[in-house]
N, C-alpha and C positions, 0 to 999 in steps of 0.2 A: 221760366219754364212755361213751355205752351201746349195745355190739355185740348185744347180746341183745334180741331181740323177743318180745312173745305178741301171739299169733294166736289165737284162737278158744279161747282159753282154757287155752292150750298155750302152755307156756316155750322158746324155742328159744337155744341160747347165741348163734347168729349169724345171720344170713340168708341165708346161703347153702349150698344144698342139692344135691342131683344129682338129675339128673332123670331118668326111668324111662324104664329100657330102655337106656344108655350109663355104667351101673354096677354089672350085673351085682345081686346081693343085697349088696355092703356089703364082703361077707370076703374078695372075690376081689381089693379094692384095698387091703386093710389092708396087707400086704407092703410099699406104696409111700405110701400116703399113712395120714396119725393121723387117724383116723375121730373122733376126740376134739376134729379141730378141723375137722367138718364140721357144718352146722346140722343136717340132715336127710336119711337116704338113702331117696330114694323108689326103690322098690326095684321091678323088673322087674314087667312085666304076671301079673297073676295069674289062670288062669282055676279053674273050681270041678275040672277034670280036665287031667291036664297034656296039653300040646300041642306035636309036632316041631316049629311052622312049615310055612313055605312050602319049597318044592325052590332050591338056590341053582341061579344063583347069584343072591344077595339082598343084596348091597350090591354099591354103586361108586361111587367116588369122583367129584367133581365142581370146578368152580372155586371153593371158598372153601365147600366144606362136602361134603354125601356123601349119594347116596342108597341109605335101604332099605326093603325089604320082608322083614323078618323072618319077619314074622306070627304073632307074640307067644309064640313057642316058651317055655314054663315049664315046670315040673315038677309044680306044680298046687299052691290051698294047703294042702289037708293037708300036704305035704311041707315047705312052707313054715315054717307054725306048728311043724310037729316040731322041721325041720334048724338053720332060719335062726336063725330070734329068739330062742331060749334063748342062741347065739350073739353075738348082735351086741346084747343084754342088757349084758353090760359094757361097755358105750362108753357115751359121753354123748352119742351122736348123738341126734335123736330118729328113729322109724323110720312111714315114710310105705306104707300098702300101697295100690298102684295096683292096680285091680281093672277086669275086663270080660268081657263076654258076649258071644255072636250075637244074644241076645233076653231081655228083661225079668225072665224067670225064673231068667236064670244068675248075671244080675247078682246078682239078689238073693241066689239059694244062697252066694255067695261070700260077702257082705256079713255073709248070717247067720253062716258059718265063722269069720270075724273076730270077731266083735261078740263081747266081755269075754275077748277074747284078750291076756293081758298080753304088755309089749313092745311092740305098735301102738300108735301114738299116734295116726292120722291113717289118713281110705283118700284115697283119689286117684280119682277116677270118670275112664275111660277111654273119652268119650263117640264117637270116630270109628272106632267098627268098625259094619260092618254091622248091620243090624234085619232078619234073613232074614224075620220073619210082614210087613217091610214092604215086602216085593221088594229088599233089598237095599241100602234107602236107611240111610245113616249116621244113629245118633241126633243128632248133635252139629250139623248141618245143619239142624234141622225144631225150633223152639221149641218145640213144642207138645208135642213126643215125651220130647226133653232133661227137659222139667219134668215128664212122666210117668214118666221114669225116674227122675229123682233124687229126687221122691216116694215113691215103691213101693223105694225104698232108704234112705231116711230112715227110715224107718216099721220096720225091722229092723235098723238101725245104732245102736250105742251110742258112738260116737268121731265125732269130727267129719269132715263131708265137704266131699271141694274136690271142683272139680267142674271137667275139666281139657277147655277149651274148642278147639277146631279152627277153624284160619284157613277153609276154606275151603267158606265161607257167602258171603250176598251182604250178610245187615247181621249182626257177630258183638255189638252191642250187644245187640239183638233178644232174641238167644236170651240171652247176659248174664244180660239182665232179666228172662226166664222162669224161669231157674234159681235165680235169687235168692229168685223168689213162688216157688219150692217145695219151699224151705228149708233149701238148699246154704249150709253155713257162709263158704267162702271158693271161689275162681276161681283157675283157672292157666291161664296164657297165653303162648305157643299151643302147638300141637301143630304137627307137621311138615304144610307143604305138599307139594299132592299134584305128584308129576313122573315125569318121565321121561328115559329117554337111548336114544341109538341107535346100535349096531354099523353104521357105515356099508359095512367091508368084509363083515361076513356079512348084510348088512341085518337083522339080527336085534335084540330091543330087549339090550339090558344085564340088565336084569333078569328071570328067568324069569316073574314075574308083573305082567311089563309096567309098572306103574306104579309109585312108590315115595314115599317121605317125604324129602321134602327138608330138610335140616338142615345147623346148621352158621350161619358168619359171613354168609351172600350175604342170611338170612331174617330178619337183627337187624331193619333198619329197617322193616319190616313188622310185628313183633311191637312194637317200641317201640310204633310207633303204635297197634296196636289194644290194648297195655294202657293207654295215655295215655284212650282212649275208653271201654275198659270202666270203667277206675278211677275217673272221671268221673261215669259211668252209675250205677254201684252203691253201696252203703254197704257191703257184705263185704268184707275183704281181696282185693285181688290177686297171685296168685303171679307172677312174670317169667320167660318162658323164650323162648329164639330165637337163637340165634349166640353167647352171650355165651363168651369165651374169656381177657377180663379184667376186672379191676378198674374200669377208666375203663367200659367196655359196662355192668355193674352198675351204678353212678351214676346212667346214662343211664335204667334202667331204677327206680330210685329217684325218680328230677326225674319220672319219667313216671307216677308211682304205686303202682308197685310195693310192697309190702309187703316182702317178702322177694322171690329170683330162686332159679332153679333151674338149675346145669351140664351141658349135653348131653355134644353132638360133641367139646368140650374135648377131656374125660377120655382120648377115644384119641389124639390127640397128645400132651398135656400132663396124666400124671397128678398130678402136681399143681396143677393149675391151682383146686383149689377154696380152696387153702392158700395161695397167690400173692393171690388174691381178695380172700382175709378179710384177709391182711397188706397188701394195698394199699386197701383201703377204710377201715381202721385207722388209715394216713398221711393219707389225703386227710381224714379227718374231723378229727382235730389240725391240717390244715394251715389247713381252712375253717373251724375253729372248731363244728363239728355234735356234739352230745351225744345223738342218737338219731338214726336211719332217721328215725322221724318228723318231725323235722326237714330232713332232707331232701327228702323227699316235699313239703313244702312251699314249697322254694325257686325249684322254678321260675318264671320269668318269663316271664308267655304274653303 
């Protein structure tokens, strides 16, 4: 039985990772959880200058998950490269840098920052923030932009890029398949949908910046299904991400393509829920007889 995947050229001991921005950089969970038995800590948004965020307040909880509006508060990655990853260097995790801009140019300043930085093993392209030269529109929404972008970062990246796609488009194959022709190693799927909630007694919204990322368990079967399509679409790996909070969600998300998945919302209820995972994917694979993911990936019955 083999818990260990490669991806793009890269060893991971497991497939399952924590997904950016609901794990903090890695050392803030060491205390509670053996980073030694996570696959990957894809670690908070990174921009090229660090960033407060938005004014809270910037989460609230909801039925069966939580919204927020952070708005990707970091320290920037100089600090990064300094503080972090000489740090999180002794673990066997591998380390994922999720990176983003307002505009093409910052992308890329971070990219370069990264590039033959030991310690990274992977960046993570954080395609749903704003394109301010394009009035405001998300790259991650418009094909044509998505594959302008992960081109013009490809072209100063030396570590493989995933390319972490956003539900909320009108065909998310589309853009998939644009990203792929512009030679994005792998795909993560998805990113938080957009929402919102309303103080009825102050009629005011919840959120100080009105709208938020919905995550959490309510947005599993919407992500199963649009990785079951991208992974279909494409020949690149697909990442899994959406609600997952157990073992059986992972599976789900394996039958549907998935390569490896990645742990949100979990983490703040259940720090361990990444260790719960890897030990219940362990049984179930002795139970079914499965000697890799890949095998999995292959059993479903459409």
């Amino acid at each position: 039985m083999m818990l260990k995947v490669k991806l793009f050229g890269v060893e991971f001991e497991n497939p399952v990772w924590t997904a950016s921005g609901t794990f903090g950089f890695g050392l803030e969970y060491a205390p509670y959880v053996d980073l030694n038995r996570v696959g990957a800590v894809c670690v908070k948004g990174l921009s090229i200058k660090p960033r407060e965020g938005n004014e809270p307040p910037r989460i609230w909880e909801t039925p069966c998950g939580m919204l927020n509006a952070i708005g990707l508060q970091n320290p920037g990655v100089e600090y990064f490269l300094r503080e972090i990853v000489p740090k999180l260097k002794k673990y066997k995790c591998r380390v994922i840098a999720n990176i983003y801009g307002s505009i093409v140019e910052e992308y890329v300043a971070v990219a370069k920052e990264i590039s033959g930085a030991e310690g990274v093993d992977a960046v993570e392209l954080n395609i749903s923030c704003p394109n301010v030269k394009k009035g405001g529109l998300a790259f991650g929404v418009d094909p044509v932009e998505a594959a302008r972008l992960t081109e013009e970062v490809k072209k100063v990246l030396d570590k493989p890029l995933i390319v972490k796609l956003s539900p909320n488009v009108t065909d998310i194959v589309e853009v998939a398949k644009a990203i792929e022709s512009a030679g994005a190693d792998a795909l993560s799927a998805i990113n938080t949908l957009l929402g919102m909630a309303i103080d009825i007694r102050k009629k005011k919204p919840r959120l100080k910046n009105k709208f938020g990322g919905l995550s959490g368990p309510a947005i599993k079967p919407v992500a199963v299904r649009m990785v079951y399509q991208v992974s279909r679409a494409v020949k690149i790996p697909v990442i899994g991400i959406g609600g997952i909070s157990t073992w059986e969600d992972a599976i789900e998300f394996f039958l549907a393509g998935a390569k490896a998945v990645q742990v949100g919302t979990a983490n703040f209820f259940n720090s361990k829920a990444v260790e719960e995972i890897v030990e219940g994917i362990e049984k179930y694979m002795r139970e079914e007889g499965f000697n890799s993911i890949g095998e999995i990936n292959e059993a479903l019955k459409d």
